[in-house]
N, C-alpha and C positions, 0 to 999 in steps of 0.2 A: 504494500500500500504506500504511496507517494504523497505528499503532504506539498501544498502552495503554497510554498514560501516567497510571496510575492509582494504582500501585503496588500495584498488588493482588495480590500474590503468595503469598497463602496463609497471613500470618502476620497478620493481622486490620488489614494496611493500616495507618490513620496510630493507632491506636489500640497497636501496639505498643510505640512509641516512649515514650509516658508513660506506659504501664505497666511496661515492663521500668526505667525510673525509679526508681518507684513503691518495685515490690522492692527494689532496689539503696539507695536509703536507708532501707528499711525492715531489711535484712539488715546495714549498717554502724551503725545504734543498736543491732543485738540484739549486734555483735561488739563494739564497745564495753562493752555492757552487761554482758557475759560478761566480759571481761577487766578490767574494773572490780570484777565480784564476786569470781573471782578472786582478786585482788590484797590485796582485802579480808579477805577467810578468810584469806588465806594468813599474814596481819603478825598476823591472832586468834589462831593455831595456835601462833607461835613465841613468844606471850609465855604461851601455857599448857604451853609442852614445856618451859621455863626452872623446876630442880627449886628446891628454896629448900634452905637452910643445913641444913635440921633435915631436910630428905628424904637428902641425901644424907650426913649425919652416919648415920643411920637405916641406908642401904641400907651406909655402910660395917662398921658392927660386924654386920649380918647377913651381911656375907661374910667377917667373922673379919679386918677388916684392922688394929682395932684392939681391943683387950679392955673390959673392961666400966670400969674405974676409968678408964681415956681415957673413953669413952664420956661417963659423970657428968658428969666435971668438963666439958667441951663441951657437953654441953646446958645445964650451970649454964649458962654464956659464955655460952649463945645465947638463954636466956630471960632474962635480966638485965640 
């Protein structure tokens, strides 16, 4: 009795092997690459969410925290 030692089993033989490679570092440059971009937007995001002096001087007298003659004289400060 003779035994097929060929490997040929259905999965396209020795041609599997460097192609599931193939993908495999083709799929860990794209995971990097995502998690690279990522990372990126993310540090863009938190230096445009950061309000400045005059925005939130601004959003406090629209909520009545402080009156209008505070108001003034802190924006004098803050453009000066």
């Amino acid at each position: 009795m003779m035994h097929n030692w060929n490997m040929d089993w259905g999965w396209g033989g020795m041609w599997f092997g460097p192609a599931f490679m193939i993908i495999l570092v083709v799929a860990a440059i794209l995971l990097i690459a995502a998690v690279v971009r990522a990372l990126g937007s993310a540090s863009a995001s938190d230096d445009k969410a950061k309000p400045t002096a005059r925005q939130i001087l601004d959003e406090r007298f629209a909520k009545g925290e402080i009156d209008q003659e505070e108001y003034e004289s802190r924006r004098k400060l803050l453009s000066g």
